[in-house]
N, C-alpha and C positions, 0 to 999 in steps of 0.2 A: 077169768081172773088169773089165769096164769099165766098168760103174756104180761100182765103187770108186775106178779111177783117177778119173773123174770128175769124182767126190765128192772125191778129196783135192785134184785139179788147183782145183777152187771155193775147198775151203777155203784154200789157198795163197793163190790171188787174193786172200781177202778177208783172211786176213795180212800179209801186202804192203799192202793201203791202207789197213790200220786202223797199221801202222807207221808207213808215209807221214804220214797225217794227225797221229798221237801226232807225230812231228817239228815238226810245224807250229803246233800249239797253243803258247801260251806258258810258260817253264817252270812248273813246280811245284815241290815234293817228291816223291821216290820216279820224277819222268818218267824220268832214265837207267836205275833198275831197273826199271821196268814196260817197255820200251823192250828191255831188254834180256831180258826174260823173252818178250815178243812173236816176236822172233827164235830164243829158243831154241826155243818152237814149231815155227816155220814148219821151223827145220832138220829138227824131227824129221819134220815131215808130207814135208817133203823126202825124206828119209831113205827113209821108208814107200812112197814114189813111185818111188824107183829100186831100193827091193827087191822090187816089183809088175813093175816093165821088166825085173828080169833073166828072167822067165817067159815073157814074150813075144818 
């Protein structure tokens, strides 16, 4: 199971600085919902990460 958490712990990381950076570029259209969809992400990889810790 820990090549999984791993794996989701990475892809977190790299949800976090592609939101990060999406902040930082200058507006567009659609940035608050892409923006907002980036986050719904991460929660679920979240999500996925703390129902992997309740086995451990």
């Amino acid at each position: 199971m820990d090549h999984v958490w791993n794996s989701l712990r990475h892809w977190a990381d790299n949800w976090e600085e592609r939101i990060e950076d999406e902040k930082k570029r200058p507006d567009y259209k659609g940035k608050e919902e892409y923006i907002k969809q980036l986050k719904g992400e991460l929660k679920s990889i979240r999500k996925a990460m703390d129902e992997i810790h309740k086995w451990f």
